[in-house]
N, C-alpha and C positions, 0 to 999 in steps of 0.2 A: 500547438502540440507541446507537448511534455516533452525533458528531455530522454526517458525512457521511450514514447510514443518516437522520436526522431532516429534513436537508438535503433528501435525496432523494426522502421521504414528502410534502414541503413542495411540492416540484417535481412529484410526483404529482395531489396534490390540486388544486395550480392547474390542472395540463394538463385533470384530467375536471370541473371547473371551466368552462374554457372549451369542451370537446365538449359537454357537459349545456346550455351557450348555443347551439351551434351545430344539435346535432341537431333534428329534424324530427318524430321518432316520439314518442309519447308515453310506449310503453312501455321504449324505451331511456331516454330522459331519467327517466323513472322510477330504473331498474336503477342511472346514472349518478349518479343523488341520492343512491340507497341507498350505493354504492360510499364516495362523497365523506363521508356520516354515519358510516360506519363506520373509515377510515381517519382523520378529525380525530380520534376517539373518542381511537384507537388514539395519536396523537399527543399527544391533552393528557394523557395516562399518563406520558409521557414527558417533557412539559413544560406543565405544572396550566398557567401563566399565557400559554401558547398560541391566541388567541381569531381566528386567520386572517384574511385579506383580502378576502376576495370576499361579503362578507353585507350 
């Protein structure tokens, strides 16, 4: 990845980040958790010592 594409993935994660706080359903907040595990995954591939903000 680019460091704009890393950028961007970064800016992803926050945004379902903050929907996964906001939402109401369970099963979306589910779905949004799963999304959020699998995109940081996808991120610390790209950068090992990447450990994000919101935990």
């Amino acid at each position: 990845m680019t460091e704009r594409q890393l950028r961007e993935q970064e800016f992803l994660i926050a945004r379902y980040r903050h929907l996964e706080r906001e939402v109401t359903d369970p099963l979306a907040a589910h779905l949004l958790h799963s999304i959020i595990e699998e995109l940081e995954a996808e991120l610390r591939k790209e950068r090992p010592d990447w450990h994000g903000h919101g935990h």
